[in-house]
N, C-alpha and C positions, 0 to 999 in steps of 0.2 A: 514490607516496604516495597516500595516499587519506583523505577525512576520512566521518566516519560521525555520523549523526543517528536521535533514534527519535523514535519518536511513540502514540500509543493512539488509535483511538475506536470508539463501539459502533455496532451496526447490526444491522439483520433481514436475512437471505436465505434462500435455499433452492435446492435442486437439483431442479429439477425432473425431469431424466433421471436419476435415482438407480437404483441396483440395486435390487434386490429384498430384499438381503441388508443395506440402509440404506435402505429406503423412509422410514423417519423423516424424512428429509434434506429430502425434497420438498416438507414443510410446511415454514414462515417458521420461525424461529428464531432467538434472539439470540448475538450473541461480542464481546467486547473483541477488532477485529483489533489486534495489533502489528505495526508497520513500521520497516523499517530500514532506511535509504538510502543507500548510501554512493557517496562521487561521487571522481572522479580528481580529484589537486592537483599543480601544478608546481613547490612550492619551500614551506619548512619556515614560510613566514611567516602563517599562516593569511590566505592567499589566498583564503578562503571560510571566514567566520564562522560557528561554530557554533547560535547562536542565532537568527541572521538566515536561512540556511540553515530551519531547524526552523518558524519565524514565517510563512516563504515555501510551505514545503511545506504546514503546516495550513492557512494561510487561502486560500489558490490551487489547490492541486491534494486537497487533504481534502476539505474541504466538498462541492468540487463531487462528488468521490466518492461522499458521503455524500447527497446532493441525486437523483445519480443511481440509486443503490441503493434511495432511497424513491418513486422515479417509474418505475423500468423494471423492473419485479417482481420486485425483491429477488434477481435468480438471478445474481450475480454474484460470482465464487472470488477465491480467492487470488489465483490465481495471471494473473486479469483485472484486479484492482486493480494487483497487481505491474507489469502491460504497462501500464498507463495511468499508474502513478506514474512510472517509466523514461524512458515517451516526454515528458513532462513535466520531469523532470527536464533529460534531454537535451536539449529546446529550450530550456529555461531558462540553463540551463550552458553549454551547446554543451560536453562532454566527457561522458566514458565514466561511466554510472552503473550501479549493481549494485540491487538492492532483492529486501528477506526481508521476505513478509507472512505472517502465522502469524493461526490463530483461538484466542485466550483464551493465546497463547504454549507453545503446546502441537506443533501440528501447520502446516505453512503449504507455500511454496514458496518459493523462490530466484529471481528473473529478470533 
C-alpha cells in the first residue's frame, strides 16, 4: 500500500545548458511546479496522515526548495527537486517513496 499527497508552488529557473533548438530555456522563467509524493504504508490504518504528511512536506522540505532555487541561480529540473523531495522524504519516513514533479502539470519526471 501506498498513500499519495500533492502539493503546488511557483518559482523561476532556467537551463542554462539548453539546446539550441530551446535556447529560450536558458533565461529565468516562471512554472507552478506540481508534486506528488507518494510514500509506502504497512496496514490500512492510516499509518501516515494525509494532511500532516502534506503540512510536513510544504513547510520542511518546500520552502527550503524554494529558498534554494532563489539563491543557487534558479538552474534546478524537475527531476533535481524530485531527488531532493525523495531523499527527504526517506529520512523523514524511513520507507520507500516515489515522487512526480511536473512544470504547470503539463510536462515533469518520476523519481
Amino acid at each position: 500500500m501506498r498513500i499519495w499527497v500533492t502539493t503546488r508552488f511557483e518559482a523561476l529557473h532556467k537551463w542554462p545548458a539548453a539546446p539550441d533548438n530551446v535556447e529560450f530555456l536558458k533565461n529565468s522563467h516562471r512554472h507552478i511546479f506540481h508534486v506528488k509524493l507518494l510514500l509506502n504504508t504497512h496496514h490500512a490504518d492510516r499509518e501516515l496522515e494525509f494532511i500532516t504528511v502534506k503540512r510536513e512536506l510544504e513547510q520542511e522540505c518546500i520552502s527550503e526548495i524554494i529558498e534554494d532555487m532563489e539563491t543557487d541561480n534558479q538552474s534546478m529540473s524537475c527531476e533535481m527537486i524530485g531527488v531532493k523531495i525523495k531523499e527527504w522524504a526517506e529520512e523523514k519516513y524511513n520507507r520507500g517513496a516515489e515522487v512526480h514533479v511536473s512544470e504547470d502539470g503539463e510536462n515533469g519526471a518520476i523519481v
